[in-house]
OpenMM code with the backbone's topology and positions (N, CA, C; nanometers):
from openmm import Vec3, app, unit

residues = "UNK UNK UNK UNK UNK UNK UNK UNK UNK UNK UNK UNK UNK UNK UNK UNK UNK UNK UNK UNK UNK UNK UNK UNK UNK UNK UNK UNK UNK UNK UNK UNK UNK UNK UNK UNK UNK UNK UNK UNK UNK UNK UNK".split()
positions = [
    Vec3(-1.6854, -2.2735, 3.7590),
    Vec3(-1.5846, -2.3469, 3.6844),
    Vec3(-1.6545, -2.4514, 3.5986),
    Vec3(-1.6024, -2.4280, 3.4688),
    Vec3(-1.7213, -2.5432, 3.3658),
    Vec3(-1.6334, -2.6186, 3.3710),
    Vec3(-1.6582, -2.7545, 3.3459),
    Vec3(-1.5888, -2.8926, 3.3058),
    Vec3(-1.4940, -2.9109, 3.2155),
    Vec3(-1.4093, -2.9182, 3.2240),
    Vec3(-1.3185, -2.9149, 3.1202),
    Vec3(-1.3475, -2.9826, 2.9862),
    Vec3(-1.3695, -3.1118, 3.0024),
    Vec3(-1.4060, -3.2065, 2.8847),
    Vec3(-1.5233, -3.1399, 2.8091),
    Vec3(-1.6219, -3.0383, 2.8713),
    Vec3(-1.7210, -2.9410, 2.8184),
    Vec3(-1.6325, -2.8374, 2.7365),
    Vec3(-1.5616, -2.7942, 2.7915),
    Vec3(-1.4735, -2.6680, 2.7122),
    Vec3(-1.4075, -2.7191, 2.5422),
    Vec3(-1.3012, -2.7758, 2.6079),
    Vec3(-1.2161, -2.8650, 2.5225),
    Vec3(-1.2527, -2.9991, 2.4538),
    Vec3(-1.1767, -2.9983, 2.3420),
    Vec3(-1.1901, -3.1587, 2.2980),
    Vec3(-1.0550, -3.2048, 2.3678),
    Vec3(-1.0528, -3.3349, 2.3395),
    Vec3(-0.9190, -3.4364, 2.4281),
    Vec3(-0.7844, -3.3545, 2.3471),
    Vec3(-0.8266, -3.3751, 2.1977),
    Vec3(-0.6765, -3.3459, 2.1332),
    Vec3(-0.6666, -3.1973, 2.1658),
    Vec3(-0.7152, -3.1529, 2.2023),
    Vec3(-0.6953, -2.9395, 2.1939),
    Vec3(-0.6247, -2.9565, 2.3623),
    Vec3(-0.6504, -3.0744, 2.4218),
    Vec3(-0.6280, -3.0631, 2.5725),
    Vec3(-0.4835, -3.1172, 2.5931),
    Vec3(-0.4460, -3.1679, 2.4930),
    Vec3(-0.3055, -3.2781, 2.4558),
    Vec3(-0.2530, -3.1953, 2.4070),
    Vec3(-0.2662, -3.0947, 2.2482),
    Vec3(-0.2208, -2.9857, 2.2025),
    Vec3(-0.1526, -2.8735, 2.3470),
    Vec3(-0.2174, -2.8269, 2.4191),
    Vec3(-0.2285, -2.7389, 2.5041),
    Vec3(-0.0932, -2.7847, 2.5952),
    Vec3(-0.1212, -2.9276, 2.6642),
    Vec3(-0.0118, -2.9536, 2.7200),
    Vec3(0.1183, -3.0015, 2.6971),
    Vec3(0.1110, -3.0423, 2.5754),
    Vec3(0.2547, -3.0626, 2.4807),
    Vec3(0.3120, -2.8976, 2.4659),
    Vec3(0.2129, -2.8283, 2.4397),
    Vec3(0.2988, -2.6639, 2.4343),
    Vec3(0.3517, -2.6482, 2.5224),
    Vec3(0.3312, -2.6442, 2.6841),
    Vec3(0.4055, -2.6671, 2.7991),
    Vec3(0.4904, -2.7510, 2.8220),
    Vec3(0.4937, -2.8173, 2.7935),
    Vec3(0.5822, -2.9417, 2.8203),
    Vec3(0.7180, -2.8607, 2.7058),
    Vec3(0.6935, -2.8303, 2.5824),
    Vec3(0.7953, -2.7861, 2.5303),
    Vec3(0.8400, -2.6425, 2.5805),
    Vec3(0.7284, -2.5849, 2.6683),
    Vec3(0.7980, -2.4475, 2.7564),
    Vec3(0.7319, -2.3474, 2.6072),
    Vec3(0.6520, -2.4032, 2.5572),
    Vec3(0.5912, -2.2975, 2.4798),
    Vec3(0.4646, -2.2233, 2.5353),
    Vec3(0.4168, -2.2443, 2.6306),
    Vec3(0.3677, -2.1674, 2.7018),
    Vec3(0.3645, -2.1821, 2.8384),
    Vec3(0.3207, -2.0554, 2.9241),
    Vec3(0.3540, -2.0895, 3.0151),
    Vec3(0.1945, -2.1539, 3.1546),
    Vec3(0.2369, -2.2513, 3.2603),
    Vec3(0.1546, -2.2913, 3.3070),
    Vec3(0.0050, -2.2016, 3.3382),
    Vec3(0.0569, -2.0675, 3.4182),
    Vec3(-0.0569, -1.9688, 3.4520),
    Vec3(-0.1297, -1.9557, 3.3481),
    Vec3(-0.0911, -1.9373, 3.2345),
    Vec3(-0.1546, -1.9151, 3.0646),
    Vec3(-0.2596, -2.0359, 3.0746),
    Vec3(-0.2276, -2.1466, 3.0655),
    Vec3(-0.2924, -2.2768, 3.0421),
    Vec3(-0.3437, -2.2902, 3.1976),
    Vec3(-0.4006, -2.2698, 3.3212),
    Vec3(-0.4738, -2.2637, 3.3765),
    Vec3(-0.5382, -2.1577, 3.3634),
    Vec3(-0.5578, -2.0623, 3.3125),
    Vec3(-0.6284, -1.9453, 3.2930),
    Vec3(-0.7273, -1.9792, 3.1986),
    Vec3(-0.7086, -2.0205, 3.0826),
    Vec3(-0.7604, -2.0686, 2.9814),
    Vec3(-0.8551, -2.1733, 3.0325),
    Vec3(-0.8220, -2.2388, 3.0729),
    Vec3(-0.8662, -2.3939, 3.1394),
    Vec3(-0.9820, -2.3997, 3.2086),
    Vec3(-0.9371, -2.2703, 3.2870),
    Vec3(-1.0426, -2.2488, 3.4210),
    Vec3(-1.0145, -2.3385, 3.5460),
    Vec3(-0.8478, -2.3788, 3.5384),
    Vec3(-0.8236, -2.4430, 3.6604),
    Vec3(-0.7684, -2.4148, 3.7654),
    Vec3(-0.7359, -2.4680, 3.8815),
    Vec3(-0.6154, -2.3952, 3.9572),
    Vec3(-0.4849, -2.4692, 3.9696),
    Vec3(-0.4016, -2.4592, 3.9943),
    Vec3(-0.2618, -2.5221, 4.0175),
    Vec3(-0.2862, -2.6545, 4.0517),
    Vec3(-0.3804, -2.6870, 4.1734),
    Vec3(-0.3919, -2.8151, 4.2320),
    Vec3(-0.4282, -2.9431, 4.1766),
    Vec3(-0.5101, -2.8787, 4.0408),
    Vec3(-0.5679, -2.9443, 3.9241),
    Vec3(-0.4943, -3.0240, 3.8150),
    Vec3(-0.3937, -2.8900, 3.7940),
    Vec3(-0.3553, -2.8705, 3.7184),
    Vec3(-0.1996, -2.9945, 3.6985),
    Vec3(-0.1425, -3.0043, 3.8307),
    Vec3(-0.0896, -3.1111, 3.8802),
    Vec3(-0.1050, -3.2278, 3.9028),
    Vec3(-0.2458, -3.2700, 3.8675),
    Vec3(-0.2848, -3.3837, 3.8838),
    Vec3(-0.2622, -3.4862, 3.8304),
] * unit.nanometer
topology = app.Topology()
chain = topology.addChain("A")
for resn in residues:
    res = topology.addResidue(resn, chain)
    for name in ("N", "CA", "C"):
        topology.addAtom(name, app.Element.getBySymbol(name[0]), res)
């Protein structure tokens, strides 16, 4: 699992979760991508 802040920039990570938040995508999608798991992902 690489680091997130390695993967992503901040705004692509804000982008990403504003899409969820509007239900434009869905969570499994954006931990998949991420490389996270649920527990994380909730944080």
């Amino acid at each position: 699992m690489a680091q997130l802040h390695k993967k992503f920039t901040d705004e692509q990570v804000k982008e990403l979760l504003e899409k969820y938040l509007k239900k434009e995508v869905e969570r499994k999608y954006l931990q998949e991508i991420m490389g996270i798991g649920k527990k994380i992902f909730f944080c």
